[in-house]
N, C-alpha and C positions, 0 to 999 in steps of 0.2 A: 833619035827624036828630032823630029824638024824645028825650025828657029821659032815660025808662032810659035809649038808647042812650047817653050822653053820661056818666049818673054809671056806665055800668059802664066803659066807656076813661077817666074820670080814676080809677078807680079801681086799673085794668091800670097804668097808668102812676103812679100811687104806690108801686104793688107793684114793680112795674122799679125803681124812683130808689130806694128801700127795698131792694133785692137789693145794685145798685150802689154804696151809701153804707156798707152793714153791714161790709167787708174792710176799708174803708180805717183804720180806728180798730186792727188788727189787723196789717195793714202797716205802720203807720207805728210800732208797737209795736216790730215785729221789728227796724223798721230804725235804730229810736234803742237798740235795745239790741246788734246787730251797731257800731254805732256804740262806745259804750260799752267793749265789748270791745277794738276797735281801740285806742281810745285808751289802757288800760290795759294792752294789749300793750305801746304805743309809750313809755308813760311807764316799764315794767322794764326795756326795751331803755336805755333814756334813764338809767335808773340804775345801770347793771350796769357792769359793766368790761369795757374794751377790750381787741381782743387784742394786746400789745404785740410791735411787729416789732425787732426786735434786727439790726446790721450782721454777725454771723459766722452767723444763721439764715439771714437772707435772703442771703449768699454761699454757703452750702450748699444752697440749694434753686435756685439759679444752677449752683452747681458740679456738683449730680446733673443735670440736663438738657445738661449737655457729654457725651455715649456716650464718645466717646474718652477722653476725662480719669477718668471713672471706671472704664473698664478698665484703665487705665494703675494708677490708687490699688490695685487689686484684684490685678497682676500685684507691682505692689511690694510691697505687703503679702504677698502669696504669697512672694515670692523671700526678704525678712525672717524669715518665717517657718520657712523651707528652712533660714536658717542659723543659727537660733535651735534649732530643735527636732531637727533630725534629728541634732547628734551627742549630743543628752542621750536620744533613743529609742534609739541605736544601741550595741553593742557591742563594735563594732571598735576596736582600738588606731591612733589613723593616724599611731603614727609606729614602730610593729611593722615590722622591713624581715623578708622572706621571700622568699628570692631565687628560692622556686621556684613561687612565685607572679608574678614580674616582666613586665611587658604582657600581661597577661590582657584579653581582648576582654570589650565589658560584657556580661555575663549576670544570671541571677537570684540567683547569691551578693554580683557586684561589681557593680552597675548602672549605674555609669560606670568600669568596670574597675579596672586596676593599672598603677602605673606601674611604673618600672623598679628599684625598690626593693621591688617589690612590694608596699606599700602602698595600700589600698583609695582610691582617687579621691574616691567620694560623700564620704566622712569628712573627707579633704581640701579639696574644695571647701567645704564645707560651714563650715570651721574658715575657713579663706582669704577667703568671704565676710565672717565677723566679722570681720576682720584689716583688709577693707578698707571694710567699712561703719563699723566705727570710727574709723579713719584718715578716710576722706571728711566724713562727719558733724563730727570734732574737727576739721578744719584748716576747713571751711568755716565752722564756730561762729565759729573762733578769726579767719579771714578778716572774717566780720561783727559782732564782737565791737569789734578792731582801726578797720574802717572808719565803723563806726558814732562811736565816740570823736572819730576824726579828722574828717570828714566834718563831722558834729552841730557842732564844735567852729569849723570852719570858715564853716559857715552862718551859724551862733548869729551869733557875733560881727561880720563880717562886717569892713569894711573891712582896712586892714593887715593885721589877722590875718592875715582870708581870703587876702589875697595871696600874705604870706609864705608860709602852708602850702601853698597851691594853685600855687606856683611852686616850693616844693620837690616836690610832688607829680610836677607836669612834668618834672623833674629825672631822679627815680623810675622815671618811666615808660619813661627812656632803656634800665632792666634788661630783659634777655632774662628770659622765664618760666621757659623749661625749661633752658638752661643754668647759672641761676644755682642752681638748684634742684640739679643736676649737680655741682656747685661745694659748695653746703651739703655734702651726701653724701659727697661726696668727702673733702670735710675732715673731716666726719666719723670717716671711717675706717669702727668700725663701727655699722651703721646701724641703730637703734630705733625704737620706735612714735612715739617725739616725734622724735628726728631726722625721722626722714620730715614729721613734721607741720608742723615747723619750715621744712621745707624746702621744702612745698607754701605755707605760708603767705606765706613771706617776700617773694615778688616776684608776691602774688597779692590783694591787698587795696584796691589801688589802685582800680580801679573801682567797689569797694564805694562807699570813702570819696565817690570823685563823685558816687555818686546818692543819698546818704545827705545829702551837699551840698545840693544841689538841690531836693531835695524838704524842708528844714529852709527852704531861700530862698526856697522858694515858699508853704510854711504862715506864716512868720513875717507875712507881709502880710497874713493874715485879721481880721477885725472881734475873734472870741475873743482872738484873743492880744491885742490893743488894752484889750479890755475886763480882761483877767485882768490885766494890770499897773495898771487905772485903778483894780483893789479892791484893789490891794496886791500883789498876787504879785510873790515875786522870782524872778531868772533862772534859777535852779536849775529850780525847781516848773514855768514855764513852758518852759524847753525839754522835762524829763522827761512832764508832765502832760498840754501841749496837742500839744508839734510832735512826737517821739518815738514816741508811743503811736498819733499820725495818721499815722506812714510804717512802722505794724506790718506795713500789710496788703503794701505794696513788700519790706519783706525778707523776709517767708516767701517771695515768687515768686523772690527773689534765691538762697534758700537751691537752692532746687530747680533753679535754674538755674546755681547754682555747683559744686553736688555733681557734677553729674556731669566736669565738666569736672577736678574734686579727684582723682575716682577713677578718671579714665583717664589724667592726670598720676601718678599713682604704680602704674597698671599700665604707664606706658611706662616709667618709672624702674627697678620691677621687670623689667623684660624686657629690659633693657640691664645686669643683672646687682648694680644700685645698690640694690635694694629691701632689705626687710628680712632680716634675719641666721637662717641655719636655727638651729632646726628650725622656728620659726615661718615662716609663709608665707601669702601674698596670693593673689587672682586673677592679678594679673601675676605674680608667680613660678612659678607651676604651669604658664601659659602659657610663661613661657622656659624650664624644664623641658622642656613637651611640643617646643618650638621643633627641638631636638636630634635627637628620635624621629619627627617629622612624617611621613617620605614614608612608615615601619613603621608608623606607629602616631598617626594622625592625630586621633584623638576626644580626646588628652591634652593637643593643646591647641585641639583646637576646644572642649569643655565649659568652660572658665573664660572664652573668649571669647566662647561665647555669654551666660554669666551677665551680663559687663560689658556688651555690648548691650543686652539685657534691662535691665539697673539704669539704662543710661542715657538709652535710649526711654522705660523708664517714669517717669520723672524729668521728661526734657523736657513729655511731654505733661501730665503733673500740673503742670509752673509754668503753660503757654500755659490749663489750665484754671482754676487760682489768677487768673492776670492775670484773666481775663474775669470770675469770681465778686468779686474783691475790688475791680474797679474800678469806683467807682459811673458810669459815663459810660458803662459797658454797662446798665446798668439800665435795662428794657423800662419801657413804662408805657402 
């Protein structure tokens, strides 16, 4: 190859190494400033705050993913409601008697009719519902108010104590529920919002107290509680602050699992005639009203037996959704 031929190919080939050398000063620009970027992303991430997860958030984002338990909250809430608002929208007197109004089939003036007094039904139920969500709600308070005291007390301290009270407890447990309850009432005479309360509470706390036990005897072994008495805390501060407030999440499930049990004890007590005194009136009373008229007149007392159904399926399933949300051992990961 002659000498042009030779400076014009190293020259072709300067001009190639020259094409392929010029980007890279360019590339490596972009790439140390996409760099750059990155890392001042990672360093505001790196500064910023976290998002802090909370124990009654993350059981509510538990508790929505149960379908069933949150129709259950939707239908209770709905039924609350029912007997919350409908006798303050309404205008009916419900304890107006109009005897020429007496078993009216429901229509669009009476929509769960009249009874034999002639008295409009909805208005009634409606009042009866409050009559017996308060009664349920006060004696189950009053039931976990009671076992929590007893219970805590027993845990807490533990030896003797524990004995003592945990073998009077067993003692206790020898009472019938619903007879003794039979027995209050009776003696009673006549029977009030607290009598009744009284009466459901009295020989119904017992199991509170044991799990309220139990679950004090099993927190009091944790490292916290070790540590809070090794800064000084006294026994007060440590039962209330650590072991108490860690078996919150056990008695809301306990509440919802007791109510309903409260308020189909005091619609059996009403419907054996021992409920509360007219003219106030429960779901069970309106039920042993309709008892009388059933084979005529059947909807007076299917309507408050369904309501108690209704209150006490959606009860159940809201504890069985509670237990899952609030117990951290179902927590996915």
């Amino acid at each position: 190859m002659s000498e042009p031929d030779l400076a014009r190919e190293e020259a072709a080939a300067g001009r190639a190494a020259d094409m392929l050398e010029q980007p890279r000063p360019r590339r490596r620009q972009e790439f140390e400033e996409t760099l750059a970027r990155t890392a001042e992303a990672r360093g505001a991430e790196a500064g910023s705050k976290l998002p802090r997860a909370s124990l009654w958030g993350d059981a509510l984002h538990r508790y929505r993913r149960n379908k069933a338990s949150v129709v259950a909250a939707f239908a209770f809430l709905a039924l609350l409601a029912f007997v919350i608002f409908v006798p303050m929208l309404s205008n009916e007197d419900p304890d107006a008697i109009d005897f020429s109004q007496q078993y009216q089939s429901p229509s669009w003036q009476h929509p769960f009719g009249t009874d034999q007094f002639g008295r409009d039904l909805l208005i009634r139920t409606a009042l009866g519902g409050r009559v017996s969500f308060a009664i349920g709600f006060t004696a189950t308070f009053t039931i976990m108010i009671v076992g929590i005291l007893y219970g805590s007390t027993a845990g807490f301290f533990g030896g003797q104590v524990d004995n003592v009270l945990m073998r009077f407890l067993d003692a206790l447990y020898g009472l019938p529920y619903l007879p003794f309850a039979i027995l209050v009432t009776v003696i009673a005479g006549t029977v009030t919002f607290w009598t009744m309360v009284v009466a459901l509470t009295i020989a119904s706390w017992f199991t509170a107290a044991r799990v309220v036990r139990g679950q004090v005897i099993t927190l009091k072994q944790n490292d916290y509680v070790r540590a809070a008495y090794a800064v000084g805390a006294r026994a007060p501060r440590v039962l209330y602050r650590h072991l108490l407030i860690n078996t919150l999440g056990v008695i809301i499930v306990f509440v919802f699992l007791e109510l309903p049990g409260v308020i189909l004890g005091e619609a059996f007590l009403s419907f054996l005639g021992l409920g509360i005194s007219p003219p106030a009136a429960s779901w069970g009373t309106l039920a042993q009203d309709g008892y009388t008229a059933y084979a005529e007149h059947p909807y007076i007392i299917v309507i408050p037996s369904m309501c108690i159904a209704w209150l006490i399926l959606s009860a159940f399933f809201i504890a069985d959704g509670l237990r899952d949300a609030l117990d951290p051992r179902t927590k996915e990961t």
